[in-house]
C-alpha positions in Angstrom: -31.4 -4.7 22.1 -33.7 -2.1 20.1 -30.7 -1.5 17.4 -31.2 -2.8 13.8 -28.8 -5.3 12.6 -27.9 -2.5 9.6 -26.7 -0.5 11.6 -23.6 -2.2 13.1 -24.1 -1.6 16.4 -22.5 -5.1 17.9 -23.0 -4.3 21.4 -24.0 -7.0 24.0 -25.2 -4.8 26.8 -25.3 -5.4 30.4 -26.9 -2.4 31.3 -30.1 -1.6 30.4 -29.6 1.4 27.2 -32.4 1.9 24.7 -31.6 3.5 21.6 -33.7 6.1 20.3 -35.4 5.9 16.6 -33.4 8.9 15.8 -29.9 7.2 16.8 -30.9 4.1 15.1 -31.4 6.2 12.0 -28.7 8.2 12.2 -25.9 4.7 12.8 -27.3 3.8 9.1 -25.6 6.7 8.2 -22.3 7.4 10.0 -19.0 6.9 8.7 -16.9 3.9 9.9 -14.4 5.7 12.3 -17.2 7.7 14.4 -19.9 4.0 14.3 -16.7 2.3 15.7 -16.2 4.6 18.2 -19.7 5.0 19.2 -19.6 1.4 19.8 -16.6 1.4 22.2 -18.3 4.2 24.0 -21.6 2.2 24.3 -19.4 -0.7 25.6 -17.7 0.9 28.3 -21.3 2.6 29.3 -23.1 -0.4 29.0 -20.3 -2.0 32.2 -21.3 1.3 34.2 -24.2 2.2 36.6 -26.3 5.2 35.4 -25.3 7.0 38.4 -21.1 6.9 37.4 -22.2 7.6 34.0 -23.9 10.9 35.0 -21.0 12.0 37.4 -19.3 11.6 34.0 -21.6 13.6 32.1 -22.7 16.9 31.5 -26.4 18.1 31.7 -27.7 20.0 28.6 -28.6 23.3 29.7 -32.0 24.7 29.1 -33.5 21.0 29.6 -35.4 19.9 33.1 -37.4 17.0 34.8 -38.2 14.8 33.9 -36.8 14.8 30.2 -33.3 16.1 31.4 -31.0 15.6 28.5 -27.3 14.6 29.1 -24.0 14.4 27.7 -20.9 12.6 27.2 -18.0 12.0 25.2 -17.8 9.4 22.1 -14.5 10.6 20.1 -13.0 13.7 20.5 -15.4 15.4 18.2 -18.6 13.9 18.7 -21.0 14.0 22.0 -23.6 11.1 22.8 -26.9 12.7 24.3 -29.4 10.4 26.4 -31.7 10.6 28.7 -31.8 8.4 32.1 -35.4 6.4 31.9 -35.1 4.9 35.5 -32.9 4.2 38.3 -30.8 1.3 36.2 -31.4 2.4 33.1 -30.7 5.5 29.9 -32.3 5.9 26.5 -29.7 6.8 23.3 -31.1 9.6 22.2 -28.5 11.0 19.2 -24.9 11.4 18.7 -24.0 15.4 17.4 -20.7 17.5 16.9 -19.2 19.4 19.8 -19.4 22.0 17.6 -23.0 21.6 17.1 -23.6 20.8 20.7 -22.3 24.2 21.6 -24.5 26.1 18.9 -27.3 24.3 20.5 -26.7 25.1 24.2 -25.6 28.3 22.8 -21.9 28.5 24.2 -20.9 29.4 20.2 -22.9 31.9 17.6 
């Protein structure tokens, strides 16, 4: 597992998730309620095959082969992007706001 210890990400992972530099920076400095349920989320991905995790998921719009950017749910507030690296296997990539998410695909001003 790629995460740093500091960063409380207790996951034992079946499936095979990297984690980003940027999310592994980023865990350092979450609060406790959203790291705990970025963890849950992780676990519950981490029993799933990539391809019922992207039937789950939403592809970022304006992003394309082979670095298609995805998205799903971690709280009710928050959205976990990744990235699928092979056929068994997704990369972390950083965990944002809905709010933010929609600015950035531009569904909000």
């Amino acid at each position: 597992m790629a995460v740093d210890d500091k960063a409380n990400l207790e996951i034992s992972l079946m499936a095979k998730v990297t984690f980003a530099p940027r999310l592994q920076d980023k865990a350092d400095l979450m609060e406790g309620r959203l790291l705990k349920s970025l963890n849950q989320r992780l676990k519950i991905i981490a029993g799933m095959t990539v391809e019922s995790l992207l039937r789950d998921s939403h592809i970022i719009r304006g992003t394309s082969q082979p670095d298609t950017l995805w998205v799903t749910r971690v709280s009710y507030d928050h959205r976990l992007i990744f990235r699928r690296t092979g056929t068994d296997s997704i990369e972390a990539v950083d965990v944002v706001s809905h709010e933010d998410l929609n600015k950035f695909v531009g569904l909000r001003p």
